[in-house]
ROBAMAR-143332 format. One record per residue: x, y, z of N, C-alpha, C in turn. Coordinates in Angstrom, 1 decimal, always signed. Example, Ala and Ser with C-alpha at 12.3 -4.5 7.8 and 13.67 -1.06 7.14 Angstrom:
+13.2 | -5.7 | +7.8 | +12.3 | -4.5 | +7.8 | +13.2 | -3.3 | +7.8
+12.8 | -2.2 | +7.1 | +13.7 | -1.1 | +7.1 | +12.9 | +0.0 | +7.9
! end
This chain:
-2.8 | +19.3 | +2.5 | -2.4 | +18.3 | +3.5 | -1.4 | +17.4 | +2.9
-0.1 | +17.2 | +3.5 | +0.8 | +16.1 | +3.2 | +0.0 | +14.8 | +2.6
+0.9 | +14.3 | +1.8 | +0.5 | +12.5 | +1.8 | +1.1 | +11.8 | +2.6
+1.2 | +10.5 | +2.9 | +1.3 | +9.8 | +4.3 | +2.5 | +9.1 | +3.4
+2.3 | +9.1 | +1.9 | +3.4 | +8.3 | +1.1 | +4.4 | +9.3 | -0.1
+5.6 | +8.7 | -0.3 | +6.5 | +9.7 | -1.3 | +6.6 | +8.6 | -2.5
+6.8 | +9.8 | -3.9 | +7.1 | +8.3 | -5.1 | +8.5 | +8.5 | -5.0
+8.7 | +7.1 | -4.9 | +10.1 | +6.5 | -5.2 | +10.6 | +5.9 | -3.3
+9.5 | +6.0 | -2.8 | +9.8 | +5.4 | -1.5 | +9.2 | +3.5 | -1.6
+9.6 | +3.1 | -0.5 | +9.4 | +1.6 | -0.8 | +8.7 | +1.3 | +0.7
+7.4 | +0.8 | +0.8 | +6.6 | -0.1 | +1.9 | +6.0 | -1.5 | +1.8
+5.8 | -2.1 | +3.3 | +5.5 | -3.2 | +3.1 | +4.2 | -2.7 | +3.4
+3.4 | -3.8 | +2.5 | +1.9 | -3.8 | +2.5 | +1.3 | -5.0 | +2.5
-0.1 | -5.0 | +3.0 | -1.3 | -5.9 | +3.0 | -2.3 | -5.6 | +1.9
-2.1 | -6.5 | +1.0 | -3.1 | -6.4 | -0.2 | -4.8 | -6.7 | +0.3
-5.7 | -5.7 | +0.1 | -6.8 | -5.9 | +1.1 | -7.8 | -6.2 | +0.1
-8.1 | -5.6 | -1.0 | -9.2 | -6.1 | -2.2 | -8.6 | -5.8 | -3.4
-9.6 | -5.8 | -3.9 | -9.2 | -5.9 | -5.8 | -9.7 | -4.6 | -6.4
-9.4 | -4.2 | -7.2 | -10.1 | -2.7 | -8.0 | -10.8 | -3.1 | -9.2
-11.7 | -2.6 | -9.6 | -12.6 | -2.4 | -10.9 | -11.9 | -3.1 | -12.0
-10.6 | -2.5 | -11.9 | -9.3 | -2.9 | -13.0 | -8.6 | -4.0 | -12.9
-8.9 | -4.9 | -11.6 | -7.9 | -5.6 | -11.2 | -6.7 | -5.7 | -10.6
-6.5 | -4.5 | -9.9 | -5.5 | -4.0 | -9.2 | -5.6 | -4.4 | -8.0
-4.3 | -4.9 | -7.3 | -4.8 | -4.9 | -5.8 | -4.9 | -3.6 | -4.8
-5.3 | -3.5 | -3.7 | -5.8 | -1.9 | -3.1 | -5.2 | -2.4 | -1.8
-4.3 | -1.6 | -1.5 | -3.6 | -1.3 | +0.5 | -3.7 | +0.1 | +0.4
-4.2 | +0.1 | +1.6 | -3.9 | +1.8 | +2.1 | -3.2 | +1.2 | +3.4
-2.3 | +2.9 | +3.1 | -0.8 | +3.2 | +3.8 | -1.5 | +4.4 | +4.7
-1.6 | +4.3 | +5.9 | -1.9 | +5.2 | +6.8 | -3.4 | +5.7 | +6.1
-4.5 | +5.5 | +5.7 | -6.0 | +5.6 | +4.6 | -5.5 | +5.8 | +3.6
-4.5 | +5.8 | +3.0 | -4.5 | +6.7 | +1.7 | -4.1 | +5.5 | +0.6
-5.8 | +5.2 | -0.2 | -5.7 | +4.3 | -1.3 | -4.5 | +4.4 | -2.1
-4.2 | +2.9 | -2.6 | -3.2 | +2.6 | -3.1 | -2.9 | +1.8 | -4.2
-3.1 | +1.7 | -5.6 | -3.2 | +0.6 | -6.3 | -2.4 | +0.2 | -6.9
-2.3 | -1.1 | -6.8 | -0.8 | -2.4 | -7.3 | -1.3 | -3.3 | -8.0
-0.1 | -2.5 | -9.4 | -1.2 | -4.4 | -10.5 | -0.2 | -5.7 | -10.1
-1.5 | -6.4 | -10.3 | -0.8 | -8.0 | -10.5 | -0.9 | -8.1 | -8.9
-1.0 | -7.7 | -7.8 | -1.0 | -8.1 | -6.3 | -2.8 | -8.3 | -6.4
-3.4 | -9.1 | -5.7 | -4.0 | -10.3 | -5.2 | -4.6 | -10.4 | -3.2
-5.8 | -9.5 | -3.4 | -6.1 | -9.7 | -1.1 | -5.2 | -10.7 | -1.1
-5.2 | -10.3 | +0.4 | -4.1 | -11.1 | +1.1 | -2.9 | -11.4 | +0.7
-2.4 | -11.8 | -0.4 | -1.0 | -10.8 | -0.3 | +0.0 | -9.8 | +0.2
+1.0 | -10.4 | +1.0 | +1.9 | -8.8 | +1.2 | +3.4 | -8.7 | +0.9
+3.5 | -7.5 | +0.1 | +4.5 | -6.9 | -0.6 | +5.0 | -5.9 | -0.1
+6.5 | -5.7 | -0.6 | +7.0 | -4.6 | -0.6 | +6.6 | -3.7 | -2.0
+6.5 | -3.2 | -1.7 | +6.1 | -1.7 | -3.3 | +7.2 | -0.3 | -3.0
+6.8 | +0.1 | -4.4 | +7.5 | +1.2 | -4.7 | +6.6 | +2.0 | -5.1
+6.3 | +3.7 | -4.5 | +5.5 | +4.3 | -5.1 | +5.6 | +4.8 | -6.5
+4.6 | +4.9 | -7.4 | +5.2 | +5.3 | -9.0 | +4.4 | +7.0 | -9.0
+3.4 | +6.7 | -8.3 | +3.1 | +8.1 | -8.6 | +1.4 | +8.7 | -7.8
+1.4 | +9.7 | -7.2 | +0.6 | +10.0 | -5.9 | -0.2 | +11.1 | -6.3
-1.9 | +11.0 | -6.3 | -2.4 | +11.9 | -7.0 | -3.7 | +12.6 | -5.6
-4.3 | +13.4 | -5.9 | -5.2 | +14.3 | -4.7 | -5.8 | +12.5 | -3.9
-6.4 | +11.5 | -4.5 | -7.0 | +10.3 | -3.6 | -6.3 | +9.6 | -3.7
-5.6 | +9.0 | -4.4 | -4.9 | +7.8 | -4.2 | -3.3 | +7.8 | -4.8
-2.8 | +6.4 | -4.2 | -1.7 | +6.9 | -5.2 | -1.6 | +5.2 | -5.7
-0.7 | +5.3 | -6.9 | -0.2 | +3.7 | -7.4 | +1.4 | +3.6 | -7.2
+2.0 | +2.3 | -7.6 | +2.5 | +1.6 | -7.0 | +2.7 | +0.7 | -7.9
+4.6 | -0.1 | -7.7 | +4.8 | -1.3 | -8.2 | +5.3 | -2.2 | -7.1
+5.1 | -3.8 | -7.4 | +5.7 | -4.4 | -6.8 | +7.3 | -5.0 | -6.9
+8.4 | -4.7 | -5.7 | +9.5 | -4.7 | -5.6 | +9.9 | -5.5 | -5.3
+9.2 | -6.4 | -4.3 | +9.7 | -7.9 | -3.6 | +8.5 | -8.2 | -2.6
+8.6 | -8.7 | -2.1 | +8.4 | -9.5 | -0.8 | +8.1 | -8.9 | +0.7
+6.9 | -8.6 | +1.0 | +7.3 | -7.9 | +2.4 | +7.8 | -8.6 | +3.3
+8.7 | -7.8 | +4.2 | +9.6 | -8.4 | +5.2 | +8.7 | -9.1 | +6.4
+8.7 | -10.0 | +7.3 | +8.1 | -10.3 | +8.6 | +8.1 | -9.4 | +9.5
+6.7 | -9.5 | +10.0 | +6.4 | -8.1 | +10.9 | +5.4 | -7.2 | +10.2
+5.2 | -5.9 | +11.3 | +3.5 | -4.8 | +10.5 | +4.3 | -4.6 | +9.3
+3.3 | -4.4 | +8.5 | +3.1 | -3.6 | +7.1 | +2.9 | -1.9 | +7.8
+3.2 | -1.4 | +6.6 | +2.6 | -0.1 | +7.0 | +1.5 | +0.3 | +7.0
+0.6 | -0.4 | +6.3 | -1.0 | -0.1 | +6.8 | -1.9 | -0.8 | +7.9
-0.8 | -1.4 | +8.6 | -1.3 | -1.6 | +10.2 | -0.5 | -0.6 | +11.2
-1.1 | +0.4 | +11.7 | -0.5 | +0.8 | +12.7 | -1.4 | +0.4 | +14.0
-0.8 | +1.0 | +15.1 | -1.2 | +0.0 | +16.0 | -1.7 | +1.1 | +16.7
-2.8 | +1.2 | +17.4 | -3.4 | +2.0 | +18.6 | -3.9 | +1.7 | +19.6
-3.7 | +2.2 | +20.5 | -3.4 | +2.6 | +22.0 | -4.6 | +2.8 | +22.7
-5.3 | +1.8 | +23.2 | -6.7 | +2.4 | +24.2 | -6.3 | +2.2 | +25.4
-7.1 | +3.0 | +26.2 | -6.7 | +3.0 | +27.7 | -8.2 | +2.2 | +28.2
! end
């Protein structure tokens, strides 16, 4: 099955918790993600470094722009 992310692509994210290591953790469409030195609640742009069977990691590039991040998509109930 595809990954939802490519290394060397760049998203904005929502930093949601912390990892064992002290990484921050956003998932991009579910698919964990870990960013050193980002902090919950924080949001960043990142760069993917490298995408493995569960998760993938990640550096931080800048600043997420205003507006969703990629790990908010939005859904539709009737």
């Amino acid at each position: 099955m595809p990954k939802p992310v490519e290394i060397g692509k760049e998203y904005d994210v929502e930093v949601e918790e912390l990892s064992r290591r002290g990484e921050g953790i956003a998932r991009i469409k579910g698919l964990v993600t870990f960013i050193p030195n980002a902090k919950p609640g924080e949001h960043h742009r990142i760069r993917i470094t490298r995408i493995s069977r569960r998760f993938a990691e990640a550096e931080i590039v800048g600043e997420a722009e205003e507006g969703e991040t990629e790990a908010e998509e939005e859904t539709e109930t009737e």
